[in-house]
KOLKESE-793216 format. One line per field, with one value per atom (N, C-alpha, C): x, y, z; residue in one letter. Coordinates in nm, 2 decimals, padded with zeros to 4 digits. Layout:
east = X_...
north = Y_...
up = Z_...
residuo = a_...
This chain:
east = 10.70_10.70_10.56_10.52_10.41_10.37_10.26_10.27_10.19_10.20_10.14_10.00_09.88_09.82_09.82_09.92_09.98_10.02_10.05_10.11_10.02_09.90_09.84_09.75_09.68_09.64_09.76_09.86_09.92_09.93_09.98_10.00_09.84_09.74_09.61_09.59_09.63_09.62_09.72_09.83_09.91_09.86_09.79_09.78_09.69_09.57_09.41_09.49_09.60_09.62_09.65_09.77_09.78_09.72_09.56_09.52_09.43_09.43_09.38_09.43_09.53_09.62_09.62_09.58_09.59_09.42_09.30_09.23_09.19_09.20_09.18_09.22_09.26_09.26_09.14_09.15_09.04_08.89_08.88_08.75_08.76_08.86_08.87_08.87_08.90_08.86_08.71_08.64_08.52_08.38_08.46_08.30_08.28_08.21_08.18_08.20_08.21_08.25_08.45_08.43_08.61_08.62_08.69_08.68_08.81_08.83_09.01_09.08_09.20_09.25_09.20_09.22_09.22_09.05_08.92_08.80_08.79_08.93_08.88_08.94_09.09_09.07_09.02_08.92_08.85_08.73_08.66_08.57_08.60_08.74_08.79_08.83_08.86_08.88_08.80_08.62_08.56_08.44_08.48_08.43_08.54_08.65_08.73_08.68_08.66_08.63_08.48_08.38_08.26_08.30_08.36_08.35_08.42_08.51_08.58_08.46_08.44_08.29_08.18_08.14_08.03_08.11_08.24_08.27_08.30_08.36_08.36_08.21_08.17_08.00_07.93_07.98_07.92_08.02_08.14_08.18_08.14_08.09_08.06_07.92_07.86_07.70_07.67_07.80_07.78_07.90_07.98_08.05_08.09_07.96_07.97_08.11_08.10_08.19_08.32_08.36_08.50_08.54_08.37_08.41_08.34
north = 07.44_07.52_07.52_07.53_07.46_07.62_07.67_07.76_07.77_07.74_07.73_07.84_07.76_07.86_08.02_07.99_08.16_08.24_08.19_08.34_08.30_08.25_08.30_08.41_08.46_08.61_08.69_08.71_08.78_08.82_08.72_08.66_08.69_08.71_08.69_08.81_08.92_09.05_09.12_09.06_09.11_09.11_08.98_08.98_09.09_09.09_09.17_09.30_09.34_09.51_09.51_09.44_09.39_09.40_09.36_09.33_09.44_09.48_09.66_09.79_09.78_09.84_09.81_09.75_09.68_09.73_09.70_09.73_09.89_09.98_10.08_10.21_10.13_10.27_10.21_10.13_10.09_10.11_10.13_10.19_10.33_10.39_10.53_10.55_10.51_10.52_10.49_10.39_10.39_10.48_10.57_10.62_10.75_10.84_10.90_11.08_11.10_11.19_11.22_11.34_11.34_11.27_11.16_11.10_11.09_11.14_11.14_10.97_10.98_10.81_10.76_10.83_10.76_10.68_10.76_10.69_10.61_10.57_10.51_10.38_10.37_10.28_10.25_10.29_10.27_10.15_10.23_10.15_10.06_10.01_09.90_09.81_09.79_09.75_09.71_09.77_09.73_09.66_09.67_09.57_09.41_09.45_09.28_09.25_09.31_09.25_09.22_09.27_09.18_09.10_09.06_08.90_08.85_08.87_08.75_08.66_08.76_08.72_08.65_08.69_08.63_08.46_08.47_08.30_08.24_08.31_08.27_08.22_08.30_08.21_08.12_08.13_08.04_07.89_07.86_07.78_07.71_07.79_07.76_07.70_07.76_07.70_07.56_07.57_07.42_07.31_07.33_07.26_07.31_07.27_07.30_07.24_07.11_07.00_07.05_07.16_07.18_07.28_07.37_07.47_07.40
up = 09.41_09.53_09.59_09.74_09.82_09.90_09.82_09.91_10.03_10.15_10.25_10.28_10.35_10.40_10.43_10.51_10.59_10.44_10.34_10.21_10.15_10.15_10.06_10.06_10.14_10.16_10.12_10.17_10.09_09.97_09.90_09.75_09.69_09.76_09.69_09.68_09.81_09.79_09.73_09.67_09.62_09.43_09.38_09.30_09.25_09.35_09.34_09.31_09.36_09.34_09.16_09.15_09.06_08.92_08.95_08.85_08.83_08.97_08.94_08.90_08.90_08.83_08.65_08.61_08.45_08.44_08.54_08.53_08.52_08.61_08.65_08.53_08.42_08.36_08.20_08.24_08.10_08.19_08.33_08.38_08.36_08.39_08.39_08.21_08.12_07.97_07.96_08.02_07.99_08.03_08.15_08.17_08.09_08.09_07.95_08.01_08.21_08.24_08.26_08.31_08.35_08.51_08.49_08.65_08.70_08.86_08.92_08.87_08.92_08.90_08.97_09.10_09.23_09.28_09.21_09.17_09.09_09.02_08.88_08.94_09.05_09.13_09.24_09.28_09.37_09.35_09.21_09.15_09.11_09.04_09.01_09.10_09.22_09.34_09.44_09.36_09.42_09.37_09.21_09.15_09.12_09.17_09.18_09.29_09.41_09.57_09.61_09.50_09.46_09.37_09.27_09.22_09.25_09.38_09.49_09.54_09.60_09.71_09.63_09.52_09.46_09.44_09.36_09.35_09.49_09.57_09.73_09.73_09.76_09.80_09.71_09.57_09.51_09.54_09.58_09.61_09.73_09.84_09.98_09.95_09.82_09.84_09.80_09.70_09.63_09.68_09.75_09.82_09.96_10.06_10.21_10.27_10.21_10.31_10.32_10.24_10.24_10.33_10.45_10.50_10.62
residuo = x_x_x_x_x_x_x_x_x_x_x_x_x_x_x_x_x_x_x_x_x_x_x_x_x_x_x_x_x_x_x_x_x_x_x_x_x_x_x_x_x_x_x_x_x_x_x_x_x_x_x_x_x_x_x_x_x_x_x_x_x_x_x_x_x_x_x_x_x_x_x_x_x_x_x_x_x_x_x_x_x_x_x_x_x_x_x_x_x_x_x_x_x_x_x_x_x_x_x_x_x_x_x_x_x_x_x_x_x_x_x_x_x_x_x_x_x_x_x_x_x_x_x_x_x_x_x_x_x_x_x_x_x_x_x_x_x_x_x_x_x_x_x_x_x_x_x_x_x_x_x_x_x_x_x_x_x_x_x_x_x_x_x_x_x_x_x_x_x_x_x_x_x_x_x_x_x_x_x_x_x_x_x_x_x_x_x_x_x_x_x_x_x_x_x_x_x_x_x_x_x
């Protein structure tokens, strides 16, 4: 199956929740005060949507021709 341009934002934002949800409570176990959920996905969501970005740019730096 071919997933077209158009679904993948979707499908990409669908996974990222996804994986913050699996994430977000092993952040919320790690910090050492009492922290809400709802910060614990926050922080998690915003540590997946910086290491988007960081491999996003590191692909754009080392391979321009493709953008």
């Amino acid at each position: 199956m071919a997933i077209s341009k158009r679904n993948r934002v979707p499908i990409g934002l669908f996974l990222l929740l996804c994986f913050n949800l699996l994430l977000a409570p092993a952040v919320q176990a790690a910090t050492p005060i009492a922290e809400s959920r709802f910060s614990a996905y926050t922080i998690t969501l915003l540590g997946l949507v910086t290491l988007c970005l960081c491999v996003y740019l590191f692909v754009v730096i080392f391979q321009p021709e493709r953008f």
